[in-house]
N, C-alpha and C positions, 0 to 999 in steps of 0.2 A: 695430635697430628691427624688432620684429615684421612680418612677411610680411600688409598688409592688404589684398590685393585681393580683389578680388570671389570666390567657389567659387564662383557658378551658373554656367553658362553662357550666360543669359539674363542677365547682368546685368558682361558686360564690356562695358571699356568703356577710354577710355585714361590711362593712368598720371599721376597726377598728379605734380609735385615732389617732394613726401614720400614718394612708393611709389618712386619710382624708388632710392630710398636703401636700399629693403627687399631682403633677402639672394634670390640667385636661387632659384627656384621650379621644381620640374619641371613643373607643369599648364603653362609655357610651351612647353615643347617639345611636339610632336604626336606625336613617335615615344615621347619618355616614356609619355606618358601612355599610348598605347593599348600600349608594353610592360605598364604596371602593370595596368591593366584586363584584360589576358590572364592575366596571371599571376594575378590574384585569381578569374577564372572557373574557371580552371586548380586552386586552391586548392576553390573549390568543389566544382567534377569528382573531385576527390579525396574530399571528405568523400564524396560521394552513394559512390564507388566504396566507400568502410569500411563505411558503413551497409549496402552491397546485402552487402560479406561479412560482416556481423556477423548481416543478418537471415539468408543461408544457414544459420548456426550456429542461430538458434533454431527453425526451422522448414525443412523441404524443399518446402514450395510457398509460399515466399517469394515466388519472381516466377510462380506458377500463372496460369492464367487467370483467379481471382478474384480474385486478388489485384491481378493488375494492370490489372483493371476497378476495382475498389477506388481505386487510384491515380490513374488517369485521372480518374474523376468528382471527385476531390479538387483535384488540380493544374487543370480546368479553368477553374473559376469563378475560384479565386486567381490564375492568369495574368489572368485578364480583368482584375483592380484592379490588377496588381502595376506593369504598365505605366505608364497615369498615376499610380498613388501615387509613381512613380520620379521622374517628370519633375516633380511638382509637389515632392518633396523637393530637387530637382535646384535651383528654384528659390526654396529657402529656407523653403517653406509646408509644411502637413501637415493632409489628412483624416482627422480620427478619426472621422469619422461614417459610415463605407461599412458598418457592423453595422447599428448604427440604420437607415438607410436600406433595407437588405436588410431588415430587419424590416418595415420601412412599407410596400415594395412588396409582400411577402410577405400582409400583413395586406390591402391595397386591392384584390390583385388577385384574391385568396381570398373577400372578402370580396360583390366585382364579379361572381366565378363564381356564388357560392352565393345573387344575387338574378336570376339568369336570363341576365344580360349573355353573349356570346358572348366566347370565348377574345379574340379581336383586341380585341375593345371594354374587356375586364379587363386585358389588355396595355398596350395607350393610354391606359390612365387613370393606369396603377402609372408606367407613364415619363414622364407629366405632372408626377406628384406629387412622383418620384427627380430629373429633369431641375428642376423648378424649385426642389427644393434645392441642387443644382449650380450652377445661376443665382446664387441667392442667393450664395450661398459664392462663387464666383468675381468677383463684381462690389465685394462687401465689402472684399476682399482689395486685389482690382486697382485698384479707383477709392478706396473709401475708406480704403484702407491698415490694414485693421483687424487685429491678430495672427492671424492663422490657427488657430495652437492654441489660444487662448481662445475662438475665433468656434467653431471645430467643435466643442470641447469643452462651448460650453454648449448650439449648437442638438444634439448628439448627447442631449441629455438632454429637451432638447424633441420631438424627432422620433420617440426612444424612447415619450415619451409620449403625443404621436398617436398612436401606433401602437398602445398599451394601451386608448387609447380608444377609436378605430376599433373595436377586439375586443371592445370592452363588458366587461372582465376575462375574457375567456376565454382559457385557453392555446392552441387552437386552433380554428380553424375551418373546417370540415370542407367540401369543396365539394358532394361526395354529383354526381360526375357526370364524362364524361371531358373531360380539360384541354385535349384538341386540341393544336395545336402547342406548347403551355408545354411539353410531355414532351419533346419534342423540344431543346430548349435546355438541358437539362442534360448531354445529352451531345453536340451539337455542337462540333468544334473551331474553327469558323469566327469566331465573335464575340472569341473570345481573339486569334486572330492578326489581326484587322481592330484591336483594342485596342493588341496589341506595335506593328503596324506604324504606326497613327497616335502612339503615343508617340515611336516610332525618328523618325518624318520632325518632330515639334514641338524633337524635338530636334537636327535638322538645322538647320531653318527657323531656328531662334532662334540657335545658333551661326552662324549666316548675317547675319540681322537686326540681331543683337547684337553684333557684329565688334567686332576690336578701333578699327576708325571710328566704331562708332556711340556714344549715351547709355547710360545705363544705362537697362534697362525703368524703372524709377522714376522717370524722369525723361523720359521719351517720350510722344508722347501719348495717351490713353485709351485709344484704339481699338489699340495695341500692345501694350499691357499689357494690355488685353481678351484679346487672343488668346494672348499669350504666359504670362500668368498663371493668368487665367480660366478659358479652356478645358481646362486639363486637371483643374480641378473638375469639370465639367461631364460630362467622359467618366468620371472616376469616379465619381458620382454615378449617370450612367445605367450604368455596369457593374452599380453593386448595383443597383439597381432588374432588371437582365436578371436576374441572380442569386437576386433575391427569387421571380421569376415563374417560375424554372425548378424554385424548390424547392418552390412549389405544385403543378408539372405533377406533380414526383417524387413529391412528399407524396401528392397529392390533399387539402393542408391547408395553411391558413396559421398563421403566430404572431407574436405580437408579439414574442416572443424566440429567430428565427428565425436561427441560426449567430451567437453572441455572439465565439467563438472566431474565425471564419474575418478578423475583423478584426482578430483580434492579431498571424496569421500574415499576414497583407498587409502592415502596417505596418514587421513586422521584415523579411521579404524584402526590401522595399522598401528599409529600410533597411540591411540589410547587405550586398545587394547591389548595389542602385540607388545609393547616396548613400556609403554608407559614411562615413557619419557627418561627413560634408563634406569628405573627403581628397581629392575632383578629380578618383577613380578612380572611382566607381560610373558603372554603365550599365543603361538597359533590360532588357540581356541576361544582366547580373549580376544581376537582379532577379529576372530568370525563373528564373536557375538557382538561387538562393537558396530560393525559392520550392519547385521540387520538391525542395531536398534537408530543406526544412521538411515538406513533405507524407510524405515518404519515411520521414523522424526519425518523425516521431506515427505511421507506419503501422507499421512496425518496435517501435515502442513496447505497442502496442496489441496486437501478436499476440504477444507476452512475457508480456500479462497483465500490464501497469505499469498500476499503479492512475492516474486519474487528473487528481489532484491532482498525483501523484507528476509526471507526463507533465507537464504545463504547468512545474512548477515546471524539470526538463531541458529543456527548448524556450528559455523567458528562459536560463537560465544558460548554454547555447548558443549565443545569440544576444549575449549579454554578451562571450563567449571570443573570438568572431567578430569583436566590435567592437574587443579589443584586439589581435589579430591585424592587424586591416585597419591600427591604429596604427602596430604595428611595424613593417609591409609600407611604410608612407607613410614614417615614418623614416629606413628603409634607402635606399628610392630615392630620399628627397631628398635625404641624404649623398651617395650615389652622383654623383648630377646634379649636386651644389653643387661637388665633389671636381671635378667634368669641364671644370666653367666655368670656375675657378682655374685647371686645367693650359693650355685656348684661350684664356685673356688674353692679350694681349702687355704683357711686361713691359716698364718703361720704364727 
């Protein structure tokens, strides 16, 4: 009988009759798991170490000081989603709207600068706008059970279109003034690691919450599945929104089509590091690391002169390799695990 228990961690709960007939599992053991999880960050530390010598080979100020200014302002905004994109993959859900979104705040707070509003007042209106799409999306999900990737997939086409509208069809809009503190949030480190670190402790909390004593979140009530579901929309949601406002400070302009890419690379991080595609191994901090060796690939790419069409198309098919690697890596160690459990039975 196939292995049906729950992959979230949010959503163990205890074995019924029929599971217990299911072949042993390594996400039962705690030492497995955090073996495989090391060894897949491990796997990733390795890619980022090829890429840093492959970018030596095409240029000698590969890691110059502009470059790794370059990189910083890159890897910081994508830490900020990569965190909750993890945790809400973690529990089964998926935002595809953290583009769209970056775009709406982008366009609201740009929009807020260049009719006199002060920096703080164009800030709290853009994370009004981000934060109650998070709302949305997170109550959908949790109370009314609605698919996640349908629900974000059709408001990402709505919020896209706010956002076009807001700009009146202009590509962008120009503040014509200085942004004040927004400049300052595209190169702080601080909102990235307040993002990693509340992902790490929800996913404390809920492996707590959600023990193997308790229900599954689906079956708990509201107000747990509020928190455990919900809110990590809610922090992705306002990441893009920080995100949008930080590329106005940088811009001095908004757009309705404001980092289309930067939610490809959230998603796949997320996904090949965070979730891994539901093998029981992703973490937060595979997520992050995932993340800079995505930011590292397109910067490596880029100063090659890869055209880029060429570049996106290497990113997916990378991300593809990844995902059958993390298969094989699940493979092995549940042969391994399963080999371990056969030899501690006592025979009868």
């Amino acid at each position: 009988m196939p292995d049906s228990r729950p992959i979230s961690p949010v959503m163990v709960s205890p074995l019924r009759s029929s599971e217990r007939l299911a072949p042993p599992h390594f996400s039962e053991s705690f030492g497995y798991r955090m073996i495989a999880t090391f060894i897949w960050v491990l796997l990733l530390g390795c890619a980022a170490l090829g890429l840093w010598w492959y970018g030596k080979g095409v240029t000698e100020h590969f890691l110059g000081p502009q470059s790794l200014e370059t990189l910083w302002h890159r890897i910081i905004p994508i830490a900020l989603l990569v965190g909750p994109m993890a945790v809400i993959m973690l529990g089964g859900g998926l935002d595809l709207s953290v583009g769209a979104v970056v775009a709406l705040a982008s366009v609201v707070s740009a929009t807020a600068l260049s009719e006199g509003q002060s920096p703080e007042e164009a800030f709290f209106l853009a994370m009004i706008f981000a934060g109650g799409v998070g709302l949305l999306h997170g109550l959908l999900v949790s109370v009314a059970a609605i698919n996640p990737i349908v629900l974000t997939l059709v408001t990402t086409v709505l919020i896209q279109g706010l956002a076009t509208s807001i700009a009146g069809d202009q590509p962008h809009i120009l503040i014509g003034r200085d942004p004040g503190f927004l400049e300052s949030l595209y190169h702080s480190p601080l909102l990235p690691g307040v993002s990693v670190g509340i992902s790490l402790l929800l996913i404390q909390l809920a492996q707590i919450g959600g023990g193997s004593g308790g229900l599954p979140v689906t079956r708990q009530p509201w107000y747990r599945r509020t928190f455990f579901i919900a809110l990590p929309y809610i922090l992705s949601s306002l990441g893009a929104g920080v995100i949008g406002c930080s590329l106005v400070g940088q811009m001095r302009a908004g757009s309705p089509l404001a980092a289309p890419q930067m939610a490809f690379m959230v998603v796949f991080a997320a996904l090949i590091g965070g979730n891994c595609s539901g093998r029981r191994f992703g973490s937060v901090i595979g997520a992050v690391a995932a993340a800079v060796v995505f930011v590292v690939l397109e910067n490596t790419m880029l100063m090659d002169a890869v055209a880029t069409d060429l570049i996106t198309f290497i990113m997916a098919a990378a991300a593809g390799g990844s995902l059958l690697l993390s298969q094989l890596l699940y493979w092995i160690i549940n042969l391994i695990y399963r080999k371990s459990r056969v030899k501690t039975q006592p025979t009868v």
